[in-house]
CHARMM internal coordinates of N, CA and C (Angstrom, degrees):
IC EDIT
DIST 1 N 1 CA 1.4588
DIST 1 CA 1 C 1.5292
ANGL 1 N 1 CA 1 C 109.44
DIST 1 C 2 N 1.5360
ANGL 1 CA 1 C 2 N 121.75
DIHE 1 N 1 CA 1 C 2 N 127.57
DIST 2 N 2 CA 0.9820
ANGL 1 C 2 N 2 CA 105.87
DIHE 1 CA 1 C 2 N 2 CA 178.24
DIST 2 CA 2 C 1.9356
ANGL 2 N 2 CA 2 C 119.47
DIHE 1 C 2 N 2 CA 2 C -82.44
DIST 2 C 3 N 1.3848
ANGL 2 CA 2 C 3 N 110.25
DIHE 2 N 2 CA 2 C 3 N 166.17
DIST 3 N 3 CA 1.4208
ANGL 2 C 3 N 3 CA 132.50
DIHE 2 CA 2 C 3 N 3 CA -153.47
DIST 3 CA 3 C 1.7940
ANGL 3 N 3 CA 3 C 72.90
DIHE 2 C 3 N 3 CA 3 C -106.27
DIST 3 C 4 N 1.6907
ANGL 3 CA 3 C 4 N 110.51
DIHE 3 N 3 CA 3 C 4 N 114.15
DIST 4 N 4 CA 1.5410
ANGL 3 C 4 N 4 CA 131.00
DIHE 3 CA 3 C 4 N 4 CA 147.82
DIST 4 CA 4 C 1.6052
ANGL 4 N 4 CA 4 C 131.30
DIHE 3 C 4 N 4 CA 4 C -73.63
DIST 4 C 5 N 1.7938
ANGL 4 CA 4 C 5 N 94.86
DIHE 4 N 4 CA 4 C 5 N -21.91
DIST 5 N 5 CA 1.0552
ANGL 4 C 5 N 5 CA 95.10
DIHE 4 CA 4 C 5 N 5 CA -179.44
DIST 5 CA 5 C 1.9077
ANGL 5 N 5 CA 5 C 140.98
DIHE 4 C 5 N 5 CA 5 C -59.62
DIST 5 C 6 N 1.5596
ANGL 5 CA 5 C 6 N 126.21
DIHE 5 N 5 CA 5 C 6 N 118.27
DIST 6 N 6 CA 1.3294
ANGL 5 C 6 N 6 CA 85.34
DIHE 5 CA 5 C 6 N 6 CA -178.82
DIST 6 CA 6 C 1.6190
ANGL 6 N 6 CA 6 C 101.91
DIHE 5 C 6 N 6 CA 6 C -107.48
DIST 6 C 7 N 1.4849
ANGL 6 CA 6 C 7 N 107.11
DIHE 6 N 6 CA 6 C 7 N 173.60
DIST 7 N 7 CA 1.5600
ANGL 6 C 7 N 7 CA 123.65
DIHE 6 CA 6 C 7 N 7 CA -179.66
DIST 7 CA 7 C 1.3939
ANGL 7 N 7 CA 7 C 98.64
DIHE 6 C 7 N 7 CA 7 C -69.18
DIST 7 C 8 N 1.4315
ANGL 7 CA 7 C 8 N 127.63
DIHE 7 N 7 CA 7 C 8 N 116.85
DIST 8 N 8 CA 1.4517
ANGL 7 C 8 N 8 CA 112.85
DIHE 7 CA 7 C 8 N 8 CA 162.35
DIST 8 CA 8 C 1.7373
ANGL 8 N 8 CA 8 C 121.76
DIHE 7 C 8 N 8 CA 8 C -99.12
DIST 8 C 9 N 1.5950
ANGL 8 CA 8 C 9 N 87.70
DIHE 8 N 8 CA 8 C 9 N 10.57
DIST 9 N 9 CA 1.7240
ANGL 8 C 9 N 9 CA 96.12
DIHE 8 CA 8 C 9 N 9 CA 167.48
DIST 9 CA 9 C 1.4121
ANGL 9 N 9 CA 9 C 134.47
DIHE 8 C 9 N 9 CA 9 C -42.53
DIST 9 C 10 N 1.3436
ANGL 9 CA 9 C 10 N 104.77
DIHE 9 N 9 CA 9 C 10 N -39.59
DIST 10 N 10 CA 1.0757
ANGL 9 C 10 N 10 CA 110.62
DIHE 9 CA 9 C 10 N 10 CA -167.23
DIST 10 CA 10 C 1.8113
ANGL 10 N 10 CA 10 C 98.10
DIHE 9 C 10 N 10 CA 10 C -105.83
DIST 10 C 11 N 1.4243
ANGL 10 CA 10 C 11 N 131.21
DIHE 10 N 10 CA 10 C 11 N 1.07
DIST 11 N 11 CA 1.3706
ANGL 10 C 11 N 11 CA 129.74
DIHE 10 CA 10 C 11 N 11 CA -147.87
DIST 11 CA 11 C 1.4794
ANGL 11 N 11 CA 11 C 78.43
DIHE 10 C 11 N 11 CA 11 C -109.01
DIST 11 C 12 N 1.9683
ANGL 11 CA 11 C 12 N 108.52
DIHE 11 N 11 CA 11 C 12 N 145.00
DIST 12 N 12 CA 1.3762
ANGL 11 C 12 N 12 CA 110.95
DIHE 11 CA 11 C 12 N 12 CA 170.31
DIST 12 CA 12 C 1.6493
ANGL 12 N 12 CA 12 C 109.60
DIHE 11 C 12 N 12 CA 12 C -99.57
DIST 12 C 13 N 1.1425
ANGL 12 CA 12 C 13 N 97.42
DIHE 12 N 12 CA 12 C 13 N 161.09
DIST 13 N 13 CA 1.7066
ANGL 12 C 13 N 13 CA 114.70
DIHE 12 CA 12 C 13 N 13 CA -167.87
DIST 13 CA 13 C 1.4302
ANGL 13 N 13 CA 13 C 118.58
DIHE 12 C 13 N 13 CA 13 C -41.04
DIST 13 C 14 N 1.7198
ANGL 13 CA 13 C 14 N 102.04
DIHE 13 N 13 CA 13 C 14 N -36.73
DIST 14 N 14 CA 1.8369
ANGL 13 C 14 N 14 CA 126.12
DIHE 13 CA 13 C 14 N 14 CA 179.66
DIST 14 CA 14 C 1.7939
ANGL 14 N 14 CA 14 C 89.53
DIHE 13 C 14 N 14 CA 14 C -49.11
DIST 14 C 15 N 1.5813
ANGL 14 CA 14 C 15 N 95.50
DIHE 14 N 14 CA 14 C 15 N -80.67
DIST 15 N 15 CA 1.4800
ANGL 14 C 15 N 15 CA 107.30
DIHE 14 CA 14 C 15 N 15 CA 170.63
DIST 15 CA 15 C 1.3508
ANGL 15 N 15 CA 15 C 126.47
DIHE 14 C 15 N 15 CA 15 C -0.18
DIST 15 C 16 N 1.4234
ANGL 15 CA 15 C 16 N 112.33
DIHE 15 N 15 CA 15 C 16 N -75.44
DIST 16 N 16 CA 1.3793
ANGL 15 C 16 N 16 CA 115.03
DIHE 15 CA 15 C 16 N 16 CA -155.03
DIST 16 CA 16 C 1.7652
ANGL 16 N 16 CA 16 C 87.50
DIHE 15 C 16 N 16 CA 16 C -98.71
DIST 16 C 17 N 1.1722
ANGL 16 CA 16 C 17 N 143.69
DIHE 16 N 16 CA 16 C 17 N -0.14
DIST 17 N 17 CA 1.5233
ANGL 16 C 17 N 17 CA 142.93
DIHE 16 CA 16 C 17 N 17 CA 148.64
DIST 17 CA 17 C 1.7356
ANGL 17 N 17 CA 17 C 89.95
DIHE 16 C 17 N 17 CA 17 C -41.89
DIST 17 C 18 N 1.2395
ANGL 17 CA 17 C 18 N 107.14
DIHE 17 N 17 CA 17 C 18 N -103.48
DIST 18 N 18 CA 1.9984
ANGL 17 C 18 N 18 CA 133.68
DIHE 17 CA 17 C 18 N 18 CA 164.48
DIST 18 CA 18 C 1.4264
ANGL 18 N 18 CA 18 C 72.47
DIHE 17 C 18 N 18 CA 18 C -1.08
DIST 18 C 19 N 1.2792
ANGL 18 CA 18 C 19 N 116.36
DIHE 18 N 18 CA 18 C 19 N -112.44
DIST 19 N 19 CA 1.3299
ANGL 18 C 19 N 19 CA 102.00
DIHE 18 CA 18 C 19 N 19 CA -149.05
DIST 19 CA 19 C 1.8756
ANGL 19 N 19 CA 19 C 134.69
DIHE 18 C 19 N 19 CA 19 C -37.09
DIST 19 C 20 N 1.3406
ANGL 19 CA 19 C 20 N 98.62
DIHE 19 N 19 CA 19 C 20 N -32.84
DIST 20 N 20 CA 1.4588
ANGL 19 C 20 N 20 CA 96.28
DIHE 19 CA 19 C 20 N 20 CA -165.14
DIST 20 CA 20 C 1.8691
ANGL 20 N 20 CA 20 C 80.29
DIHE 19 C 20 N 20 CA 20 C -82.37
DIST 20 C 21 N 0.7342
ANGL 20 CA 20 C 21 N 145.16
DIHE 20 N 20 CA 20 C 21 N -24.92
DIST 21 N 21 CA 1.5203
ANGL 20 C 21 N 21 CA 143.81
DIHE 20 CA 20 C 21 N 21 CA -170.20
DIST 21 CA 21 C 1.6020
ANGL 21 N 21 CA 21 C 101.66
DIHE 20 C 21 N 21 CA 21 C -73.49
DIST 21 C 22 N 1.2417
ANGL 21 CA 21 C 22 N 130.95
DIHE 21 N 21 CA 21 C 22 N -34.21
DIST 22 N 22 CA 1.4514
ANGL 21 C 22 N 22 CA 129.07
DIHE 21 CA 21 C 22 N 22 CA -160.14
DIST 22 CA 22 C 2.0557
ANGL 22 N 22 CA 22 C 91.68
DIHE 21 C 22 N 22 CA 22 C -103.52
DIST 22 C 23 N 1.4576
ANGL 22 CA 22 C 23 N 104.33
DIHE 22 N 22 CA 22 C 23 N -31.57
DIST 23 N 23 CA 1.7381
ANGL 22 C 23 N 23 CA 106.11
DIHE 22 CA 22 C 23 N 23 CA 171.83
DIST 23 CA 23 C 1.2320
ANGL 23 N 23 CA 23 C 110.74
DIHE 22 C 23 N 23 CA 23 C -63.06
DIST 23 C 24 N 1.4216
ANGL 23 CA 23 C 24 N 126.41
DIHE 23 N 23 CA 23 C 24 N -47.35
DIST 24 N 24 CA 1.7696
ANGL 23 C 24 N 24 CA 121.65
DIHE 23 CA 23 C 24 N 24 CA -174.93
DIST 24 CA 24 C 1.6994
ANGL 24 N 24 CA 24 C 92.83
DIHE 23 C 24 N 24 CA 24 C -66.79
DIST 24 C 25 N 1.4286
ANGL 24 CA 24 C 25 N 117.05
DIHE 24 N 24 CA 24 C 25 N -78.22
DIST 25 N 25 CA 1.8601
ANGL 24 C 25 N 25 CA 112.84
DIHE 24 CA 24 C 25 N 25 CA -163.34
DIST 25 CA 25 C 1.2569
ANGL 25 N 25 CA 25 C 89.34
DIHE 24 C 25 N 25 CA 25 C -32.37
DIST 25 C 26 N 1.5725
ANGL 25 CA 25 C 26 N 147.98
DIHE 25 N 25 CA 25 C 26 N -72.69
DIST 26 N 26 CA 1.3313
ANGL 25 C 26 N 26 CA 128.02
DIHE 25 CA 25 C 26 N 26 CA -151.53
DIST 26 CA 26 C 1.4577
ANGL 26 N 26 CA 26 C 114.70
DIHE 25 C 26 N 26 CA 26 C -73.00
DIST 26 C 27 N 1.3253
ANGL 26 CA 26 C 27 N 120.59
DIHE 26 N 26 CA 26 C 27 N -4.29
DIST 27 N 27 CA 1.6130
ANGL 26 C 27 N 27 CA 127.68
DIHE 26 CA 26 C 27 N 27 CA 166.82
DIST 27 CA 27 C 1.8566
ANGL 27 N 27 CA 27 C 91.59
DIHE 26 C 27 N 27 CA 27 C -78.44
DIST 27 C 28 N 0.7245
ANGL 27 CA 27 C 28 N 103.23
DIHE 27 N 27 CA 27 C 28 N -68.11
DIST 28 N 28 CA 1.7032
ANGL 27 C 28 N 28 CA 110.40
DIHE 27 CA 27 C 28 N 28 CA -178.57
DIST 28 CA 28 C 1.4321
ANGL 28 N 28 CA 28 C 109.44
DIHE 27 C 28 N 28 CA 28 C -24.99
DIST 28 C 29 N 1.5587
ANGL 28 CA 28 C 29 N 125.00
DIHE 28 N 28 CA 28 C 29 N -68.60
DIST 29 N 29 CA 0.9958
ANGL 28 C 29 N 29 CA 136.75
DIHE 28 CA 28 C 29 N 29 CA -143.02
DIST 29 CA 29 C 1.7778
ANGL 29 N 29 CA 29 C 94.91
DIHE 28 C 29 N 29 CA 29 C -81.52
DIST 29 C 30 N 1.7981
ANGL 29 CA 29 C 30 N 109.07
DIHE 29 N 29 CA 29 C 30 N -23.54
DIST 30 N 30 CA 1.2818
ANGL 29 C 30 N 30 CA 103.69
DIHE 29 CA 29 C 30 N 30 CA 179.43
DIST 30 CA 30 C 1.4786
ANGL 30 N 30 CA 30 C 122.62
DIHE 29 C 30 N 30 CA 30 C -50.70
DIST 30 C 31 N 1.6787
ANGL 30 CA 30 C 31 N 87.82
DIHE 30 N 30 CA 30 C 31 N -53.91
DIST 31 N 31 CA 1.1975
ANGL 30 C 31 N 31 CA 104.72
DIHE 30 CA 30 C 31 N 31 CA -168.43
DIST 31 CA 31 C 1.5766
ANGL 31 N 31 CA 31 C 112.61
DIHE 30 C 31 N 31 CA 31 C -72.67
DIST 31 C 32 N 1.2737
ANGL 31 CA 31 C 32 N 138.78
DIHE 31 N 31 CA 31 C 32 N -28.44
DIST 32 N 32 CA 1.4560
ANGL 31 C 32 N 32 CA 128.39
DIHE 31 CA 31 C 32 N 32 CA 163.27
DIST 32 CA 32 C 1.6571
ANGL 32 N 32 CA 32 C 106.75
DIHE 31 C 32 N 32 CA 32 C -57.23
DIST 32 C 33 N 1.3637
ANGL 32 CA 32 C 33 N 101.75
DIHE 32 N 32 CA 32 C 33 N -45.31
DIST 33 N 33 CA 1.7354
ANGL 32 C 33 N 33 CA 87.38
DIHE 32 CA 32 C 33 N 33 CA -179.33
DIST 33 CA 33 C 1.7872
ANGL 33 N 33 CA 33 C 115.96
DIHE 32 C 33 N 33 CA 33 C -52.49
DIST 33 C 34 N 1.8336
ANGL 33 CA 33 C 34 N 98.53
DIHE 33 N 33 CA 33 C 34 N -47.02
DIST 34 N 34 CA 1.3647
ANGL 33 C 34 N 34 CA 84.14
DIHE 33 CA 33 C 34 N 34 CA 178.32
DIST 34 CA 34 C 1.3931
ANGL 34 N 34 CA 34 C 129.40
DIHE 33 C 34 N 34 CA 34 C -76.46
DIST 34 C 35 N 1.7080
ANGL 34 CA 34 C 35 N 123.07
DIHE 34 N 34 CA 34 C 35 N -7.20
DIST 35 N 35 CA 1.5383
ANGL 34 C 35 N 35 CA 114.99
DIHE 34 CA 34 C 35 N 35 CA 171.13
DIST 35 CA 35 C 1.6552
ANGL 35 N 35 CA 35 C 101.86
DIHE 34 C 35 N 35 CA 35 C -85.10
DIST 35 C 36 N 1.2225
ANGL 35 CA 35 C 36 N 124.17
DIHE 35 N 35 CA 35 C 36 N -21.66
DIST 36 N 36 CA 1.4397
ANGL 35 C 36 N 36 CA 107.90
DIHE 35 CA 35 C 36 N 36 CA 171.20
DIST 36 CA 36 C 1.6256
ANGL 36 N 36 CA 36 C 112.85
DIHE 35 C 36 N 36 CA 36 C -78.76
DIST 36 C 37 N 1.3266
ANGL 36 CA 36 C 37 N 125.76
DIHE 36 N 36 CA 36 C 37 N -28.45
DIST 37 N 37 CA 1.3674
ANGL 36 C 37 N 37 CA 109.39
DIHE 36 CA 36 C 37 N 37 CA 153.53
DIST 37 CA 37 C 1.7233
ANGL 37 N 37 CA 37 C 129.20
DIHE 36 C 37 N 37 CA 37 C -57.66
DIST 37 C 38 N 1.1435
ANGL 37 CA 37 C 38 N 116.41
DIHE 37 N 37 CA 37 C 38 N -19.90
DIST 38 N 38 CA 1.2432
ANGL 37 C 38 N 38 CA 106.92
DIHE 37 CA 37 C 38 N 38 CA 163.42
DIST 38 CA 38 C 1.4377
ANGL 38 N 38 CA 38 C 129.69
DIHE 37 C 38 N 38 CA 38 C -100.90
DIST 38 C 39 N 1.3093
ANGL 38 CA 38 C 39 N 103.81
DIHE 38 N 38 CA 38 C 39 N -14.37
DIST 39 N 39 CA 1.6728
ANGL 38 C 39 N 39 CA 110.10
DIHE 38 CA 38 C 39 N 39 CA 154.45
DIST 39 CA 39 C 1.7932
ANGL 39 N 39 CA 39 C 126.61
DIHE 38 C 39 N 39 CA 39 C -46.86
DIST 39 C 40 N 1.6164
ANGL 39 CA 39 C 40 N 101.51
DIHE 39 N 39 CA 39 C 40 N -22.11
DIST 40 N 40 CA 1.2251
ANGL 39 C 40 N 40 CA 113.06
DIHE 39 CA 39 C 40 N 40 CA -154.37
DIST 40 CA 40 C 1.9639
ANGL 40 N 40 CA 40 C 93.02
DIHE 39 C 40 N 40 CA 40 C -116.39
DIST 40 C 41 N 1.4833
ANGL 40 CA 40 C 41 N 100.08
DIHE 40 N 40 CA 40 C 41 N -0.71
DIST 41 N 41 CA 1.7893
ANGL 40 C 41 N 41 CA 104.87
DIHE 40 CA 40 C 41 N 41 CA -161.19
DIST 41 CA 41 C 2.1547
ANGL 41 N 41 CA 41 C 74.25
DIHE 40 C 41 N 41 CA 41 C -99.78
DIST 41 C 42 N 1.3988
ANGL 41 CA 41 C 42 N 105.84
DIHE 41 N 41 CA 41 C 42 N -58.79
DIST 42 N 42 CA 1.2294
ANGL 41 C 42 N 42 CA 115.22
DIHE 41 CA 41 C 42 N 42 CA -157.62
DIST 42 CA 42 C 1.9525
ANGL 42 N 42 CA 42 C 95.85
DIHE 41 C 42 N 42 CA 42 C -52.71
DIST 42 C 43 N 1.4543
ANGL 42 CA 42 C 43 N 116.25
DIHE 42 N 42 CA 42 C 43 N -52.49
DIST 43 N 43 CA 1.1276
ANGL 42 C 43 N 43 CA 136.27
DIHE 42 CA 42 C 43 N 43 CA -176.86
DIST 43 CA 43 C 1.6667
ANGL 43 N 43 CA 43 C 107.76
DIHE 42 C 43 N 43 CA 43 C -47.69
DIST 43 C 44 N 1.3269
ANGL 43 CA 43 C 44 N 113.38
DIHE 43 N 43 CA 43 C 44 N -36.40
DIST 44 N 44 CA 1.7279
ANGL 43 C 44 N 44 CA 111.50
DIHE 43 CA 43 C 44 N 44 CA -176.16
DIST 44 CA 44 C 1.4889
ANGL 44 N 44 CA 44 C 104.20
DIHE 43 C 44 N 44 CA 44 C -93.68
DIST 44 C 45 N 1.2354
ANGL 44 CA 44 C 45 N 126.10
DIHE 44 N 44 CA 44 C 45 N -44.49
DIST 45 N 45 CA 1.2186
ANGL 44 C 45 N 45 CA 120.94
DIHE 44 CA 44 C 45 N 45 CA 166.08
DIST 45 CA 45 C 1.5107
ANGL 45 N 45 CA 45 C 122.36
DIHE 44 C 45 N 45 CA 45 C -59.40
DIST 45 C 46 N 1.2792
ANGL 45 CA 45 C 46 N 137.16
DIHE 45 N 45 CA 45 C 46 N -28.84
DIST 46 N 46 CA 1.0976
ANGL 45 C 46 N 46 CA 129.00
DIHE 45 CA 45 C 46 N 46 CA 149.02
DIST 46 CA 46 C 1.2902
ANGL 46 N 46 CA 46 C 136.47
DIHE 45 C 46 N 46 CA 46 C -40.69
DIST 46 C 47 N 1.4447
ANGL 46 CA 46 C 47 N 115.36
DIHE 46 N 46 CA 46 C 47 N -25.20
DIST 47 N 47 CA 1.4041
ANGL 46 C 47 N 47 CA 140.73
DIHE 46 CA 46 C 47 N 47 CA 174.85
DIST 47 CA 47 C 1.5850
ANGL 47 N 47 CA 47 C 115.32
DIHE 46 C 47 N 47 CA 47 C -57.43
DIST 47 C 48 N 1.6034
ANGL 47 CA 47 C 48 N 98.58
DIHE 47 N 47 CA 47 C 48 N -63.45
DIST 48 N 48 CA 1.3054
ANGL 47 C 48 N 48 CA 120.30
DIHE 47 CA 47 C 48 N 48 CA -166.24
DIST 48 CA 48 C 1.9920
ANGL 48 N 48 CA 48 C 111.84
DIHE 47 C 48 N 48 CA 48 C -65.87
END
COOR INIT
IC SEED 1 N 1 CA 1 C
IC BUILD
């Protein structure tokens, strides 16, 4: 199994900001993709 963990020993504070800042927008962006995929699930089935 691989080991996810990383060392943030050596990582400076700026750093792991950037990172946790670029981890939420791409949590973010998931989740609009997935309520606009179901905007568009709810939207076709409404059709039918």
């Amino acid at each position: 199994m691989l080991d996810n963990h990383i060392d943030l020993s050596s990582v400076e504070f700026e750093e792991i900001v950037n990172m946790t800042d670029i981890f939420l927008t791409n949590i973010k962006e998931n989740v609009n993709n997935a309520s606009r995929i179901n905007e568009n699930k709810v939207a076709s089935e409404d059709k039918i």
